[in-house]
C-alpha positions as CSV (number, residue, x, y, z in Angstrom):
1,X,-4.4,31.7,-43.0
2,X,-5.4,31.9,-39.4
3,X,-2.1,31.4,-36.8
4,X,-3.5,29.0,-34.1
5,X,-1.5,29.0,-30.7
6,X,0.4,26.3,-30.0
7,X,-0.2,24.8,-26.5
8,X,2.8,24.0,-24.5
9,X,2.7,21.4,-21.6
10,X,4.7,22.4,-18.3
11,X,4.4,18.8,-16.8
12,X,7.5,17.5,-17.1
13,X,9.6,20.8,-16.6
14,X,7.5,21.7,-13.3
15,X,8.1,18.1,-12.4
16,X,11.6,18.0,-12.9
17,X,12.1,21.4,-11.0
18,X,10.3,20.4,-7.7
19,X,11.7,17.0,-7.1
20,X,14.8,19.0,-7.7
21,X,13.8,21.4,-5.2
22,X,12.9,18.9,-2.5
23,X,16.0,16.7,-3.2
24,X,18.0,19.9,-2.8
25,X,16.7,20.9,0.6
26,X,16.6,17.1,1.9
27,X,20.4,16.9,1.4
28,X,21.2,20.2,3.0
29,X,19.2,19.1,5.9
30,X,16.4,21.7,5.1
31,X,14.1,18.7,4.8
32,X,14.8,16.1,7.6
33,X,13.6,12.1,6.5
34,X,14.9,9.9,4.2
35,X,15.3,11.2,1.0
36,X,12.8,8.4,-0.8
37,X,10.6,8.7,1.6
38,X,9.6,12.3,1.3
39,X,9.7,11.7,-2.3
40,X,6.9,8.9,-1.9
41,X,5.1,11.2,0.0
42,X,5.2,13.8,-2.3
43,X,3.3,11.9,-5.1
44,X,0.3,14.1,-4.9
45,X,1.9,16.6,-6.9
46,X,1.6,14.7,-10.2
47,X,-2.3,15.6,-9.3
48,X,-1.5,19.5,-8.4
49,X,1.2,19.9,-11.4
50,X,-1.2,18.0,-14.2
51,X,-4.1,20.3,-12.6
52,X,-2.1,23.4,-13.7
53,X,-0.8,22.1,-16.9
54,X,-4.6,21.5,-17.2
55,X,-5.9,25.3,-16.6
56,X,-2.6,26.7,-18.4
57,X,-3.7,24.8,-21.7
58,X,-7.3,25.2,-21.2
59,X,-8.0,22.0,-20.7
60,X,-10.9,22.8,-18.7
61,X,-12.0,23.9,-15.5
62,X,-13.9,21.2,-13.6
63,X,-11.1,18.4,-13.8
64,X,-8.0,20.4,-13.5
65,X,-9.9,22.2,-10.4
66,X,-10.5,19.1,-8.6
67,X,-6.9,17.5,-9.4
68,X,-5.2,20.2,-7.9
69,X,-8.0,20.0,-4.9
70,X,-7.3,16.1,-4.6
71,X,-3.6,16.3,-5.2
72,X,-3.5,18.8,-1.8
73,X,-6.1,16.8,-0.1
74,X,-3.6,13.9,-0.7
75,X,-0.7,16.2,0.7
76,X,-2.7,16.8,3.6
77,X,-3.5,13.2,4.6
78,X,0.4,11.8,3.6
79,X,2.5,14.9,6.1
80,X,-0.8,14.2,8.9
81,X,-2.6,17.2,8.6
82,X,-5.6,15.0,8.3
83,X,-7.1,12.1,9.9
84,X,-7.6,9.6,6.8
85,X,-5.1,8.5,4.6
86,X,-4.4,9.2,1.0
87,X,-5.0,6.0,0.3
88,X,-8.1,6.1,2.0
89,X,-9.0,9.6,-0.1
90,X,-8.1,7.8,-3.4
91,X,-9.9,4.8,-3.0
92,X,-13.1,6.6,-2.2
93,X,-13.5,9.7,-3.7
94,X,-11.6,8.7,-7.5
95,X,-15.2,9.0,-9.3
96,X,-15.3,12.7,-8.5
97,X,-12.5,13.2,-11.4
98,X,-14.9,11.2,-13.4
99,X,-17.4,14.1,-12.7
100,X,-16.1,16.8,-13.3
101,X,-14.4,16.1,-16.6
102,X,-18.0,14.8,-17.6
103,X,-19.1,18.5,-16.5
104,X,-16.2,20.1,-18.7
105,X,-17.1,17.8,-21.9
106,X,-21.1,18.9,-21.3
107,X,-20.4,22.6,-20.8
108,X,-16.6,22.7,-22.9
109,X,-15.6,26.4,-24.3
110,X,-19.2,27.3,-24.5
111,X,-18.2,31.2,-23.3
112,X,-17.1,32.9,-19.8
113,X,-20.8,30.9,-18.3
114,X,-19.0,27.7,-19.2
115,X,-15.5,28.7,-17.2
116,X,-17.9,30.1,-14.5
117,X,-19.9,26.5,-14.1
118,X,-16.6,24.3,-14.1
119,X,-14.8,26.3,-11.3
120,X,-18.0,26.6,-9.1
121,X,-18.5,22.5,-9.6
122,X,-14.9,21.7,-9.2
123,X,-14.6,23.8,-6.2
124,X,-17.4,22.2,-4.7
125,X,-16.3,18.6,-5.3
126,X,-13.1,19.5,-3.7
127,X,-14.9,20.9,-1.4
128,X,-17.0,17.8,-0.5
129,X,-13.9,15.8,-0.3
130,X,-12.2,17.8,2.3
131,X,-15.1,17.8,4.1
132,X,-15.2,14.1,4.4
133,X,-11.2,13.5,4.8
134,X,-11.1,16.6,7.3
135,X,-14.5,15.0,9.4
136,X,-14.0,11.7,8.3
137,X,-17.9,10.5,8.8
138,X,-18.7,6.6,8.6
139,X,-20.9,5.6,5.8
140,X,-20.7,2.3,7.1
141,X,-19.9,0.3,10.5
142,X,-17.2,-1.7,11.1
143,X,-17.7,-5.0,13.2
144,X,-15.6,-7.2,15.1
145,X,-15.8,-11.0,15.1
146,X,-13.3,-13.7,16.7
147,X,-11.5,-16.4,14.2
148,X,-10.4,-19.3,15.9
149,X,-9.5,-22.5,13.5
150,X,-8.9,-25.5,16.0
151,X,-5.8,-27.7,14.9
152,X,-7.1,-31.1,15.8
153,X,-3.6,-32.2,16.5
154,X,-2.0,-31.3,12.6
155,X,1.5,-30.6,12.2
156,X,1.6,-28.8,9.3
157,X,-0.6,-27.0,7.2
158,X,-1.6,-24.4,3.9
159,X,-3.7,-21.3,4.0
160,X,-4.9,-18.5,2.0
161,X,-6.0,-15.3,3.6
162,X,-7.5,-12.4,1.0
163,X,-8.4,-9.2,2.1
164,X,-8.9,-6.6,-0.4
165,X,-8.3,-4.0,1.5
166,X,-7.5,-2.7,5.1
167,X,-4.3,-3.9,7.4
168,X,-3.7,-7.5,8.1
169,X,-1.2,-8.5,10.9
170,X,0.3,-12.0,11.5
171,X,2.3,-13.1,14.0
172,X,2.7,-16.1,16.6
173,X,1.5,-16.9,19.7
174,X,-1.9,-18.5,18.9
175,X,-3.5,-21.0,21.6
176,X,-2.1,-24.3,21.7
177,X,-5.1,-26.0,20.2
178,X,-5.2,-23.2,17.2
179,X,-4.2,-23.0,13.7
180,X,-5.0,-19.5,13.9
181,X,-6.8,-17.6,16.1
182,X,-7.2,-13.8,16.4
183,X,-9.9,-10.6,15.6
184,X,-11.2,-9.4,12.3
185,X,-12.6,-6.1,12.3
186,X,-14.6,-5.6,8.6
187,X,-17.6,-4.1,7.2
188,X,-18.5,-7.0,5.6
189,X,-18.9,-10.8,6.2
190,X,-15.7,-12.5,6.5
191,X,-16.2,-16.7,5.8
192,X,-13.2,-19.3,7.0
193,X,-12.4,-22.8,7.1
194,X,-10.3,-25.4,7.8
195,X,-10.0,-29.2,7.4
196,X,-7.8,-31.7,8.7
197,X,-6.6,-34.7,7.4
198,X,-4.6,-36.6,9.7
199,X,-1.3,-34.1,10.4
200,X,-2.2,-32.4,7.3
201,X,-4.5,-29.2,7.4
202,X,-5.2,-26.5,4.9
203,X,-7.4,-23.3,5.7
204,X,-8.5,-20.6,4.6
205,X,-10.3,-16.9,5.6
206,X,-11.8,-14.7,2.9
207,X,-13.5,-11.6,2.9
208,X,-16.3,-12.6,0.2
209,X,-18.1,-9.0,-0.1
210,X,-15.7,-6.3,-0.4
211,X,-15.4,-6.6,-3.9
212,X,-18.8,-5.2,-4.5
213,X,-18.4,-2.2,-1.9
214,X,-18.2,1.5,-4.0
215,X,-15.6,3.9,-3.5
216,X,-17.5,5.5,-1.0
217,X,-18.3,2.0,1.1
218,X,-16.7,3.2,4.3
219,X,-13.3,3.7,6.2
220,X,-10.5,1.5,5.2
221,X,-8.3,2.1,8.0
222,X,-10.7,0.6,10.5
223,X,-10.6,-2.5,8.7
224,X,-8.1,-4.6,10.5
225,X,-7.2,-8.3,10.6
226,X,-5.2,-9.6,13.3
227,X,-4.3,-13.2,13.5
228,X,-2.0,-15.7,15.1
229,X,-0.5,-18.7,14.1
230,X,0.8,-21.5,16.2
231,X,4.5,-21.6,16.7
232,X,4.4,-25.8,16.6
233,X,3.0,-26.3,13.2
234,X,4.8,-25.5,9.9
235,X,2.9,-23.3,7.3
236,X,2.6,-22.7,3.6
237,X,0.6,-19.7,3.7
238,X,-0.4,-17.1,0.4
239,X,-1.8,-14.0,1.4
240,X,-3.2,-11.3,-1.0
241,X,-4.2,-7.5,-0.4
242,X,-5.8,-5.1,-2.8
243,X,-4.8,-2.0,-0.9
244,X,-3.4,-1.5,2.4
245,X,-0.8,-2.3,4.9
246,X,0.1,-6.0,5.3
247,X,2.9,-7.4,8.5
248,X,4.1,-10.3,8.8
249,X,6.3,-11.0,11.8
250,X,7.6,-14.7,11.2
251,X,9.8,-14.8,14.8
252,X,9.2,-17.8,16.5
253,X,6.8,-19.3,13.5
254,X,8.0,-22.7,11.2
255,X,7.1,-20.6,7.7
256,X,8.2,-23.2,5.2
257,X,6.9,-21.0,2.3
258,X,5.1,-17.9,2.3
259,X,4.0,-15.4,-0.2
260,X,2.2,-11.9,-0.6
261,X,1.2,-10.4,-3.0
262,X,-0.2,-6.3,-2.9
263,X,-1.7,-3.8,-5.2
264,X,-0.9,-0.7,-3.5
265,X,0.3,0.5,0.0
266,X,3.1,-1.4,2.5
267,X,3.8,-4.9,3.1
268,X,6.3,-5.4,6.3
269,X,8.3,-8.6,6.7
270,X,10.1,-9.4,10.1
271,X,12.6,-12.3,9.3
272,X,13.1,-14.9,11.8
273,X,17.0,-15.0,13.4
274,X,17.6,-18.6,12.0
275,X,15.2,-20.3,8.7
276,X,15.8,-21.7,5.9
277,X,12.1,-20.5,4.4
278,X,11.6,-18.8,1.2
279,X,9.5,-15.8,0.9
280,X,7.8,-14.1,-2.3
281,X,6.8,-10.9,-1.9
282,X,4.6,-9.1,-5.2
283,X,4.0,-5.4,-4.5
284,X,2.4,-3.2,-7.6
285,X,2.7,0.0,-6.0
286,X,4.1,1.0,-2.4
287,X,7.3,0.6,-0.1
288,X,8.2,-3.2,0.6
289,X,10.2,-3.5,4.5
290,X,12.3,-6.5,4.9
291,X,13.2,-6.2,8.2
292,X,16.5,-8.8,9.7
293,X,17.9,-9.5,12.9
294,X,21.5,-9.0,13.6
295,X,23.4,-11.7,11.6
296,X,20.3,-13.7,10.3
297,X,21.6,-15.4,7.0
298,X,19.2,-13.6,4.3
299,X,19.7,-13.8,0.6
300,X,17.1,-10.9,-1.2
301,X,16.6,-11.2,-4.7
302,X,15.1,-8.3,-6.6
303,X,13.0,-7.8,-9.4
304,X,12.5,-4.0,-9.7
305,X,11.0,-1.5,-12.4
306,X,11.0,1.9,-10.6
307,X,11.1,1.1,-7.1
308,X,14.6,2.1,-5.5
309,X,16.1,-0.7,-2.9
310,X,17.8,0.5,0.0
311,X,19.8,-1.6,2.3
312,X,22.4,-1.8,5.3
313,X,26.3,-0.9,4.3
314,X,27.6,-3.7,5.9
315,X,25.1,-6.2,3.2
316,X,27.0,-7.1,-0.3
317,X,25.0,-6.8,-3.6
318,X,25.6,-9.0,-6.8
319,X,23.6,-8.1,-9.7
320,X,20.1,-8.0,-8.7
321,X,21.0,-9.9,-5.2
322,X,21.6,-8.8,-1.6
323,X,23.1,-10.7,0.8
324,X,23.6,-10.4,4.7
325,X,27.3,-10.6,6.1
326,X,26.1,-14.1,6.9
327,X,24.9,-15.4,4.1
328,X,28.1,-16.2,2.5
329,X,29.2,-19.0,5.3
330,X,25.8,-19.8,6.6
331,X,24.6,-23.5,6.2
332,X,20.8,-22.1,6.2
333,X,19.9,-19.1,3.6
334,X,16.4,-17.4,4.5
335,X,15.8,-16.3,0.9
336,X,13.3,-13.3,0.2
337,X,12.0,-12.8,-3.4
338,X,10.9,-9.2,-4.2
339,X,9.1,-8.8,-7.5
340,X,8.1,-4.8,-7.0
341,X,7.2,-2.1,-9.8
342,X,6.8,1.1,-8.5
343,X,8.1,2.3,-5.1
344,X,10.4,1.5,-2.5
345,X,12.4,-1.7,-1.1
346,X,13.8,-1.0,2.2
347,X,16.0,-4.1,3.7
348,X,16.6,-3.2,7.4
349,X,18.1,-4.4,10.7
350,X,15.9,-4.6,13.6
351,X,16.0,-1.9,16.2
């Protein structure tokens, strides 16, 4: 009876040795940054490490090749040696793994030609990607256009705003006669709204043809929304991201309710000093910032898988709730829901 070797997977133990590693140096100062954060940006190696375990078990050539290229591509981007971000990598180039494990099922322990063929195409997909993440070339234009949603004298009002991916910044200060006003800059057409019925007005501004751009549609970090809201008029507002960075700076804004909701990347919340609003915040994947002002009243309740919550030693946690210093005599509670999977929840004080 023939003795087949058995095929031992190094994932977990190479895993389990290098976050070791980088913890080990971070703490002895080797490593300066917070210690999360250089984890977070150290994901790529799941790509680089499953890429080895790959070639180790002969798993192929093509796929593991291009994992390992992707995963330090991804490095690259994440520490600045390149211009684009992983994100931006990721979201563009993810059918090239869909390649080249099509190449290694075509040509799959067919002899030393079929190891040849899967190394020469993986390196040349990895390769192509560097190329475009090094040079970052535009496959497609970004335009600006102005949003300006006249108020028509409404006090208070409800809006949506979906972006599927890009940054989107909201703040205060729009024009007295605005609900919102500000820039969008997007490859594709970006349609809004708005109707008012007597004090009442509800809005909305969509981008209605991302969905059907391909990984390779463009640059996402020249896709940038920046709007204003007017500090006299009270808002309900929902806003939803697909992938990106999304900030919302509520000083000097009458939020009653707001909530965001984001697949991957960062979404930034500046708390106002004094509110009694209550803020949901969904994030799938990526680092949540709740950022307070010296003794603002906030009550943060978390809803956490994997994501680690960080907050200031002088806030009080109860359970799965963090409270300010303030929130315990306050007569006003800004209360922040955090419903986040994988990642990071910072809570912070302004600088």
């Amino acid at each position: 009876m023939e003795n087949k070797r058995r095929h031992y997977s190094i994932f977990w133990p190479v895993l389990l040795i290098v976050v070791g590693v980088v913890l080990f140096l971070n703490n002895t100062g080797a490593i300066s940054g917070d210690t999360w954060e250089v984890i977070v940006n150290l994901w790529p190696l799941l790509f680089i490490i499953g890429g080895i375990d790959s070639l180790v078990n002969r798993s192929g050539y093509a796929g593991p090749v291009v994992g390992i290229g992707l995963g330090v591509i991804f490095l690259g981007c994440n520490f600045g040696y390149l211009p684009m971000s992983a994100l931006d990598v990721l979201i563009k180039f993810w059918p090239v793994l869909l390649i080249a494990w099509g190449v290694d099922l075509i040509v799959d322990h067919r002899g030393v030609w079929s190891a040849v063929v899967g190394l020469v195409v993986g390196l040349a997909l990895v390769a192509g990607t560097f190329y475009v993440a090094r040079y970052n070339p535009v496959f497609q234009s970004a335009a600006t256009q102005p949003i300006a949603l006249e108020r028509n004298g409404a006090t208070d009002a409800t809006g949506s705003l979906t972006m599927p991916m890009g940054e989107m910044l909201v703040g205060g200060e729009a024009g007295e006669k605005y609900l919102v006003e500000g820039t969008v800059t997007d490859t594709g057409k970006v349609k809004s709204s708005v109707k008012v019925d007597g004090t009442s007005a509800s809005f909305y501004i969509n981008d209605t043809t991302q969905g059907t751009y391909t990984p390779f549609s463009g640059v996402t970090s020249s896709l940038t929304w920046d709007l204003k809201l007017n500090p006299v008029v009270v808002y309900v507002v929902s806003a939803e991201m697909g992938a990106g960075n999304m900030q919302f700076n509520l000083d000097g804004l009458q939020i009653k309710n707001l909530e965001l909701s984001s697949g991957v990347g960062q979404t930034n919340v500046i708390l106002p000093e004094n509110g009694k609003e209550t803020i949901k915040i969904s994030q799938a994947v990526g680092q949540t910032v709740i950022q307070v002002p010296q003794n603002a009243a906030v009550r943060i309740e978390l809803s956490t898988a994997l994501a680690i919550p960080t907050y200031p030693s002088d806030f009080t946690r109860s359970g799965s709730v963090v409270s300010s210093p303030e929130a315990a005599t306050a007569s006003e509670v800004q209360v922040v829901k955090v419903d986040a999977a994988v990642g990071l929840v910072t809570i912070q004080y302004l600088p």
